[in-house]
C-alpha positions as CSV (number, residue, x, y, z in Angstrom):
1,X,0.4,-4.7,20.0
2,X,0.2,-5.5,16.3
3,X,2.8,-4.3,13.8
4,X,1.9,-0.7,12.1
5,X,4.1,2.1,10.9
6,X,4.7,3.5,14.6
7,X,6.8,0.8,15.9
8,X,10.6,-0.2,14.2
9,X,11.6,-3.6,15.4
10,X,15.4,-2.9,16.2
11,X,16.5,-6.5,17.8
12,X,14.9,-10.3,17.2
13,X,16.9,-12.9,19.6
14,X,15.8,-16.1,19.3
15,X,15.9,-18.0,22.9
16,X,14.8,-21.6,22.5
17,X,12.3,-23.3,24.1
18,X,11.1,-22.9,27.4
19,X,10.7,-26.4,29.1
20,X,7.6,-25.5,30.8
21,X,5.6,-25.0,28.1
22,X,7.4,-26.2,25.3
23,X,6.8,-23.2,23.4
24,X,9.7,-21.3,21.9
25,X,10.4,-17.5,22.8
26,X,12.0,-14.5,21.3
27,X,13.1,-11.4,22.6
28,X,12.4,-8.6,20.8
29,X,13.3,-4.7,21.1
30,X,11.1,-2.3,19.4
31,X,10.4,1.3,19.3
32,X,6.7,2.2,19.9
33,X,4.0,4.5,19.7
34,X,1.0,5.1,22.5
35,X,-0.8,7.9,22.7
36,X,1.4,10.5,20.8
37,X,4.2,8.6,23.1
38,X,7.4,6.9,22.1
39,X,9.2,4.6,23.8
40,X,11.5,1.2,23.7
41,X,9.5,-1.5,24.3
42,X,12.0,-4.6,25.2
43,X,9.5,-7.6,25.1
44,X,9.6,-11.5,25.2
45,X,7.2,-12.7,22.4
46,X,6.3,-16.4,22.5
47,X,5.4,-18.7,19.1
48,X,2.0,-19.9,19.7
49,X,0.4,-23.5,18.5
50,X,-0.2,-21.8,15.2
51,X,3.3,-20.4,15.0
52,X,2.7,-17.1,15.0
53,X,4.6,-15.0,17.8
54,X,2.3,-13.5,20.3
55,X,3.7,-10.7,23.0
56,X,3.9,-12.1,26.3
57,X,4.0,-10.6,29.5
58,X,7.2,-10.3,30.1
59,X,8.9,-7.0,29.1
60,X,9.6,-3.7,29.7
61,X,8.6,-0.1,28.1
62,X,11.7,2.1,29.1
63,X,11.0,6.4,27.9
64,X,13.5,8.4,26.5
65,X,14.8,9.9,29.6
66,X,15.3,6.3,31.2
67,X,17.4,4.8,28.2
68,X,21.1,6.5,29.3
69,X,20.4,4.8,32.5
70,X,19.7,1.6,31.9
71,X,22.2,1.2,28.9
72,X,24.8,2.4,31.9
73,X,23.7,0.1,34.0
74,X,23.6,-3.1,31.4
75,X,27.0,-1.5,30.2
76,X,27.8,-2.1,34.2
77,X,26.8,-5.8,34.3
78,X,28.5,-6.7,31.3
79,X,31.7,-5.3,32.6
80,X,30.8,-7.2,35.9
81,X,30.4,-10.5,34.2
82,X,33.4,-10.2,31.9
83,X,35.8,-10.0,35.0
84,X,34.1,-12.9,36.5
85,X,36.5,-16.2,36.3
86,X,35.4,-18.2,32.8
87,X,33.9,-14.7,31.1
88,X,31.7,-15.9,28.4
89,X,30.7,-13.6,25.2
């Protein structure tokens, strides 16, 4: 999963550390390459004891065709949580 000319890192979200390992984490969307494939690959990377950020286990590789989907259905939540009492940005 190393860095090469087939993948475009679009999003880097820094989340803070996670208490149970003390590590700190950072979401990361990227579009990808495998096997004459593209895709968005929506990833939590983690900063290791040498601080260099390793992909972790946690993600999600989402095709073309499933994209209009789930951006309608994050679009969905957000309005969900917005018209909750104490909305937050």
């Amino acid at each position: 999963m190393g860095n090469n000319d087939d993948e475009s890192t679009l999003l880097r979200l820094d989340r803070g550390a996670d208490t149970s390992r003390g590590a700190t984490s950072q979401l990361q969307v990227r579009v990808r390459e495998y096997r004459g494939h593209r895709f968005v690959d929506v990833r939590l990377f983690w900063r290791g004891d040498d601080g260099e950020l390793r992909p972790g286990k946690k993600g999600i590789a989402l095709r073309r065709g499933e994209l209009a989907k789930v951006r309608a259905a994050l679009e969905q939540a957000e309005a969900e949580l917005d018209a909750g009492a104490g909305a937050q940005p």
